[in-house]
C-alpha positions in Angstrom: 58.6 11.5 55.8 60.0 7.8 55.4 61.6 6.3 52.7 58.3 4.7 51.4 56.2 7.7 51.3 59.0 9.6 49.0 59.3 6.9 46.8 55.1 6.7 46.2 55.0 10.1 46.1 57.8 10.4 43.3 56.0 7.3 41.4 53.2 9.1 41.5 54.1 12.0 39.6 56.6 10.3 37.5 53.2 8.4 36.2 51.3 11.7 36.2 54.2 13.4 33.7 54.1 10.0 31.7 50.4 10.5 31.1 50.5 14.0 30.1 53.5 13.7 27.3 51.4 10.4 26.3 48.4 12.7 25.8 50.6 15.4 24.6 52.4 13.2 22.1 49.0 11.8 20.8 47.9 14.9 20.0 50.6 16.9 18.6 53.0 14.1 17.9 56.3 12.8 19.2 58.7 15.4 17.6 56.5 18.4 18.7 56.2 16.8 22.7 60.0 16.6 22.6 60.5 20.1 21.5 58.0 21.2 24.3 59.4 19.2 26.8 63.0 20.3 26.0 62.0 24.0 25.9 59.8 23.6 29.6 62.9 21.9 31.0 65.5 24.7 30.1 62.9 27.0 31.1 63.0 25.7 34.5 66.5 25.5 34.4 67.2 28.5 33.7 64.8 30.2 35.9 66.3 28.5 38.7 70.1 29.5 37.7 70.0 32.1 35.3 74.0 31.5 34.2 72.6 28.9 31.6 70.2 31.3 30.1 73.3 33.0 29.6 75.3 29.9 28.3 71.9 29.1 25.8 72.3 32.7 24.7 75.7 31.7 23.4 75.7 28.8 21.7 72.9 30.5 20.1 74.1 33.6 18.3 75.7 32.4 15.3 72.9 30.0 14.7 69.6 31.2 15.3 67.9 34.3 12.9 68.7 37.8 14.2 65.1 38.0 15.6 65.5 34.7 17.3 68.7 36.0 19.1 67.0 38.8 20.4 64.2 36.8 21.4 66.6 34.5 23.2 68.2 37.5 24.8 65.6 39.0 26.2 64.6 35.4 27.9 68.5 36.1 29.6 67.1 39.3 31.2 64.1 37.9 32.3 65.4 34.8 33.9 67.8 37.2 35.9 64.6 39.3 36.6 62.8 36.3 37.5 65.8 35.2 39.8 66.4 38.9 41.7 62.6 38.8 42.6 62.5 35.7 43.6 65.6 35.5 45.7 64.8 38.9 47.3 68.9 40.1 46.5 69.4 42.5 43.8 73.1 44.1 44.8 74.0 47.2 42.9 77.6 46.8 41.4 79.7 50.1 40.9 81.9 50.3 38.3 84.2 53.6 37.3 82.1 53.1 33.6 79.0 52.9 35.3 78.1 56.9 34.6 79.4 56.8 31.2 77.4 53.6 29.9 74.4 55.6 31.5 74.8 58.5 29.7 75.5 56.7 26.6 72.4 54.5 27.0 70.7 57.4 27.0 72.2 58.9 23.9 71.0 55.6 22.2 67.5 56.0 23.7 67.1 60.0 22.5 69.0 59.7 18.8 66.1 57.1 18.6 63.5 59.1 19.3 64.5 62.5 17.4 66.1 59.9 14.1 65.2 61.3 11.0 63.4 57.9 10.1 62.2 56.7 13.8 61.4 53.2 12.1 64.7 53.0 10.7 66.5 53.3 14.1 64.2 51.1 16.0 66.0 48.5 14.8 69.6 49.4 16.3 67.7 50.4 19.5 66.1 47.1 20.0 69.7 45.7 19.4 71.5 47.6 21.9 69.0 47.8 24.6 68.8 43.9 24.8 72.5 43.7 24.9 73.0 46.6 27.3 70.5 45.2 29.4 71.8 41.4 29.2 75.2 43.6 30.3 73.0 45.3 33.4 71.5 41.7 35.0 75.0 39.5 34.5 77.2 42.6 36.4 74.7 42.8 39.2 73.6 39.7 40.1 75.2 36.9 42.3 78.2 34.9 40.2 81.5 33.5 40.8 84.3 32.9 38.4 83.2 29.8 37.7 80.2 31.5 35.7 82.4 33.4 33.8 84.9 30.6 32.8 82.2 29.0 31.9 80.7 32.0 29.6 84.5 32.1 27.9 84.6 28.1 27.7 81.4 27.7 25.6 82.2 31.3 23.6 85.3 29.0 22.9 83.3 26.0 21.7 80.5 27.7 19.9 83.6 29.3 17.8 85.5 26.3 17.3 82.2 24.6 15.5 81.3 27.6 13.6 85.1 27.5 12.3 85.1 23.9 11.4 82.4 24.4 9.3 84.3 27.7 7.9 86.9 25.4 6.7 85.0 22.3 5.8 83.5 25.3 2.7 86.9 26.5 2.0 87.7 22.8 1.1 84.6 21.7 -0.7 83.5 25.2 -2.4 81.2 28.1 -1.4 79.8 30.9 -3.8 81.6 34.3 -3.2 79.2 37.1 -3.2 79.8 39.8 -5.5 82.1 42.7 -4.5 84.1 40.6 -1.8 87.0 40.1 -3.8 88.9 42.3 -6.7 89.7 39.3 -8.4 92.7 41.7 -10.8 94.4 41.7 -7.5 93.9 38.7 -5.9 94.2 36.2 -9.0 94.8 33.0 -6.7 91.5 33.9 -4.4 89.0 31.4 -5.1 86.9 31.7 -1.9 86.0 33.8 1.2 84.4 31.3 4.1 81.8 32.5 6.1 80.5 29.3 7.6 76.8 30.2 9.7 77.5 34.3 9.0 76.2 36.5 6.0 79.8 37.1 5.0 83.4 36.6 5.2 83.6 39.9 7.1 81.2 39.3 9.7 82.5 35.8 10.3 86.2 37.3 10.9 84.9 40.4 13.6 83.1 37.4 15.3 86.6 34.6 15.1 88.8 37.6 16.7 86.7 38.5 19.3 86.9 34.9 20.4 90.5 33.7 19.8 91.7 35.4 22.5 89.3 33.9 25.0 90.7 30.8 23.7 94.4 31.7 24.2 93.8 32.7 27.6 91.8 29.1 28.2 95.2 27.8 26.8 97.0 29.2 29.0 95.3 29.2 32.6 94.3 25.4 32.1 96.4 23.1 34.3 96.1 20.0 32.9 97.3 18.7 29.3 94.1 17.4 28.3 92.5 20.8 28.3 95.8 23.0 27.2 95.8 20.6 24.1 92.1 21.0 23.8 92.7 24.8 24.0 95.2 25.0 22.1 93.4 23.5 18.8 90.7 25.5 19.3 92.7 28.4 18.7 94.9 26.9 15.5 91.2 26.3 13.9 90.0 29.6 14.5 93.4 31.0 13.2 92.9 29.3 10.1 88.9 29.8 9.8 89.9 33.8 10.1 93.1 33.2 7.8 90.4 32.2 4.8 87.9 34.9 5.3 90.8 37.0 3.5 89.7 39.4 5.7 92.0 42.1 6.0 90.8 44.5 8.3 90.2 41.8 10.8 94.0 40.5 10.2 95.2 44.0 11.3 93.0 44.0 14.4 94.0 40.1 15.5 97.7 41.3 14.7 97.5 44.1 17.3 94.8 42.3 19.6 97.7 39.3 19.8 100.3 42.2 20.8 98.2 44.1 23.3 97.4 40.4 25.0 101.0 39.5 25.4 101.6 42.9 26.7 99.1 42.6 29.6 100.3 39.4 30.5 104.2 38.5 30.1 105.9 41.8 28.2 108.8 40.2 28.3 107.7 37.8 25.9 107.2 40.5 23.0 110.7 40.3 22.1 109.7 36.9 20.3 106.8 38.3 18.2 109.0 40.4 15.8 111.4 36.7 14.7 107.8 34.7 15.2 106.1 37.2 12.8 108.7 37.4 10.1 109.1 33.2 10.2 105.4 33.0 9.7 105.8 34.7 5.9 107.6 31.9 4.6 104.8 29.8 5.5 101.3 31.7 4.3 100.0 30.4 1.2 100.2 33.0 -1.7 96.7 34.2 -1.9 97.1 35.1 1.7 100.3 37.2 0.9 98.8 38.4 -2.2 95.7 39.7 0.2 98.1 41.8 2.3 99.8 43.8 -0.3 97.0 45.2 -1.7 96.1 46.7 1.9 96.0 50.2 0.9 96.6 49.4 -3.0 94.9 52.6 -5.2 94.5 49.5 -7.9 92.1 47.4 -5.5 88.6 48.2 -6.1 87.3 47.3 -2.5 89.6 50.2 -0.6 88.8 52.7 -3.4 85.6 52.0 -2.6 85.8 52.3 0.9 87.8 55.9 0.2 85.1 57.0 -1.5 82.1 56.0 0.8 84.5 57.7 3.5 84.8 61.0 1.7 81.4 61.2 0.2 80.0 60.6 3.8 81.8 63.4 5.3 79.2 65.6 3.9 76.3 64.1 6.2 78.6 64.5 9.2 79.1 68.1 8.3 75.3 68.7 8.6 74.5 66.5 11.2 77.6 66.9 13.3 76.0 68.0 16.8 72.6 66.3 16.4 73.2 63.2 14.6 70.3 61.3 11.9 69.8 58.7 14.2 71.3 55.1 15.5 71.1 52.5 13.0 72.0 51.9 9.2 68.6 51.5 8.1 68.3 55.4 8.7 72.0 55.9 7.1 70.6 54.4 3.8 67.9 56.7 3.8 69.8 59.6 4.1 72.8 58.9 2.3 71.1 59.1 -1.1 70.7 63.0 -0.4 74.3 62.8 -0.6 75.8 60.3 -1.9 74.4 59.4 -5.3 77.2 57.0 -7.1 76.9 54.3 -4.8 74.2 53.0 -2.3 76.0 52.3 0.6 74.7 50.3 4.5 77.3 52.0 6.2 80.9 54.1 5.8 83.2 50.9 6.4 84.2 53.2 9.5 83.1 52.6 12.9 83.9 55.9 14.2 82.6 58.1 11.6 79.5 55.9 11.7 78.7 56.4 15.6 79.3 60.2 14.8 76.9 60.3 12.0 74.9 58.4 13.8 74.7 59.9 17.6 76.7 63.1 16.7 79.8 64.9 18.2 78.1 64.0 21.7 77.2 60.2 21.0 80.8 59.7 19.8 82.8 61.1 22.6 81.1 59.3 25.0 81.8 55.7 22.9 85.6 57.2 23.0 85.4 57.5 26.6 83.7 54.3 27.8 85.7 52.5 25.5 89.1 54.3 27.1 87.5 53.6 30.9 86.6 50.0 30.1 90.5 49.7 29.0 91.7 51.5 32.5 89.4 49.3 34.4 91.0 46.4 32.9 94.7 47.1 32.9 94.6 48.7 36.9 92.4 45.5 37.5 95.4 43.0 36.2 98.1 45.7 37.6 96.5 45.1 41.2 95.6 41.2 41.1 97.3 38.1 41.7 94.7 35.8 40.4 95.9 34.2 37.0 92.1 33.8 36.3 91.6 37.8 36.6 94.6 38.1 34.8 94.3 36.5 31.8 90.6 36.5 31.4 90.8 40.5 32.0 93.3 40.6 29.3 91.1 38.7 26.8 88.2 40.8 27.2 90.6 43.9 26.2 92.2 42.3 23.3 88.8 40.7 22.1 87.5 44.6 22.1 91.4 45.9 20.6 91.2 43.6 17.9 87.4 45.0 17.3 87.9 48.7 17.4 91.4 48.2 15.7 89.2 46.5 12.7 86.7 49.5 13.0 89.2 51.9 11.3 88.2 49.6 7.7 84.8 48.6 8.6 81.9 49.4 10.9 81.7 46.9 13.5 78.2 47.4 15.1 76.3 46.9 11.9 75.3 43.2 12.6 73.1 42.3 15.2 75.3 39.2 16.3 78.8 41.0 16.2 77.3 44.0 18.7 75.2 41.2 21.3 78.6 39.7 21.6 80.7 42.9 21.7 78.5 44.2 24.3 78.5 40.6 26.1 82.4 40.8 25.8 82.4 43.9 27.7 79.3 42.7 30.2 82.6 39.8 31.3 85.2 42.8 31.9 82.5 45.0 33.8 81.7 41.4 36.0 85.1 40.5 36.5 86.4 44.3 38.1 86.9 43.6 41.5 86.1 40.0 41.8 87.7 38.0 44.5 90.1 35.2 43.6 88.9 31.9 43.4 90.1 29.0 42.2 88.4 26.8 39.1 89.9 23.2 39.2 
């Protein structure tokens, strides 16, 4: 075909697409064509390489409604389903956590189905399946590290946004919601951020999940451009999880910052203990006056939590084998059988939610595929020489430290967008155990 015929044929359809957004556009106007064409045109990219549907998935989380998300999650496994059938290759990828995700899939999948409210813990289903699947398709398709720098690149600029504007209401104002704050304690406390998220809470188990995918961007980038780039992006974070006042996610950044120097240079642990102590002399007041009252009998919010925690030992006692069912729609329709001075969503405790949840089964098996998911990581940065192995690898386990760390003082996998990304955090460490080096310029 010469040179001619391509260009006629190209004009040719580049006047036949004109025509029909002309046509389209006349009939349901400009803005509704753009949105159309927009949407057909990510479609088709995304069918074609199914890493942006991941990269889509991303930016969207903290902006999009919960349903949206899921929505756009389950267009993630169907662009990877789309791409295995049409590329013929679909290569199984074991993993020592392979077994114990399966079994805990399917302890997810049966506490559905025999919950005491079935309805209830549909919604926690839905949840996990998507994100477990999304998990599935990115480990065992075709990728290279560049897909997954990318993945912690944009988790990284999604973050930094959502933290601007965290810090842009701490500065201007934002209504504090009733029951975040004992204000008897915290006198100088004028306002919890939360920027796109329902609450200052939520916003902090989302910030410290991410900040060490930032450090470790920091550090394997070459060039100054991108270390300086990198390294604002984890100041603002810092300070966006700073004014959440959110305690429990201090404690878990604290040790997820320990745990990530550990796995990369120990030696350099030495300088946390003078780094931390010089760092007092510089927090504002109400930040100070937030960590003393960790564990304070006078402060309303842990009392609180001490009581949920007690009172909820009660349904565990009864439903200790068996479980009521995944999900904290189902926990608030139980927990008024026992728990009639309060009406809490959940016990402000990870673990003694999963095992009220799924039972003494459904909990053990969270133990151990969290525990295997840390063994895979360490023996995979023990055995490597790639920086990009190293340091990503070490990320993923101090995103997930600083998580179950905050999971003593609050249940983690209550909100939708907090367990996509936790489970998308963990879909990275499964994709990057036993990857080959390669080198991202």
């Amino acid at each position: 075909m010469n040179t001619e015929t391509v260009k006629s044929k190209y004009t040719w359809i580049g006047l036949a697409l004109g025509i029909i957004i002309g046509i389209c556009s006349y009939y349901f106007g400009v803005l509704q064509t753009v949105k159309l064409v927009t949407a057909l045109s990510a479609l088709g990219l995304i069918v074609k390489k199914p890493i942006y549907s991941v990269i889509l998935y991303i930016l969207s989380i903290p902006f999009l409604s919960d349903m949206n998300t899921l929505i756009m999650g389950m267009v993630v496994i169907l662009s990877y389903a789309v791409n295995f059938i049409r590329e013929g290759e679909f290569k199984f990828k074991f993993t020592p956590a392979n077994f114990l995700l399966l079994l805990f899939t399917i302890t997810i999948v049966a506490n559905t189905f025999l919950s005491l409210s079935l309805r209830g813990s549909f919604r926690d289903f839905s949840i996990h399946s998507v994100a477990i699947g999304i998990l599935f398709m990115i480990v065992n398709s075709k990728k290279s590290k560049k897909d997954i720098y990318l993945m912690n690149v944009f988790f990284t600029l999604v973050a930094a946004i959502v933290s601007i504007y965290g810090i842009y209401q701490f500065f201007n104002g934002v209504p504090m919601g009733s029951g975040w704050v004992d204000a008897s304690q915290n006198p100088d406390l004028k306002v919890r951020v939360y920027s796109v998220f329902e609450n200052p809470n939520i916003l902090a188990q989302y910030l410290i999940m991410i900040i060490p995918i930032s450090a470790a961007l920091f550090l394997y980038s070459k060039s100054y451009v991108k270390k300086t780039f990198f390294a604002l992006t984890t100041i603002i974070m810092l300070i966006c999880d700073g004014m959440t006042y959110a305690r429990g996610s201090w404690l878990g950044l604290a040790f997820s910052i320990f745990f990530f120097i550990l796995l990369v240079d120990f030696k350099k642990l030495f300088l946390l203990i003078p780094l931390s102590i010089g760092s007092l002399f510089f927090m504002p007041s109400s930040i100070l006056q937030r960590i003393r009252t960790m564990g304070s009998l006078q402060d309303s919010s842990f009392i609180y939590r001490l009581n949920t925690l007690d009172m909820s030992m009660d349904i565990l006692k009864d439903y200790w084998f068996s479980g009521i069912g995944i999900g904290y729609l189902t926990f608030r329709e139980v927990a008024p059988f026992y728990i009639r001075s309060m009406a809490p969503y959940h016990t402000h405790n990870t673990y003694l939610q999963i095992a009220i949840e799924l039972g003494i089964v459904g909990f053990f098996l969270f133990l151990a595929l969290m525990l295997m998911i840390f063994k895979m990581g360490v023996k995979s940065i023990m055995n490597t020489k790639s920086k990009f192995t190293k340091y990503f690898t070490a990320a993923s386990l101090a995103s997930l430290s600083a998580m179950l760390v905050n999971g003593v003082a609050e249940h983690i996998l209550y909100n939708p967008k907090i367990i996509l990304v936790f489970w998308l955090i963990i879909a990275m460490n499964f994709a990057m155990y036993g990857m080959d080096e390669e080198i991202i310029n």
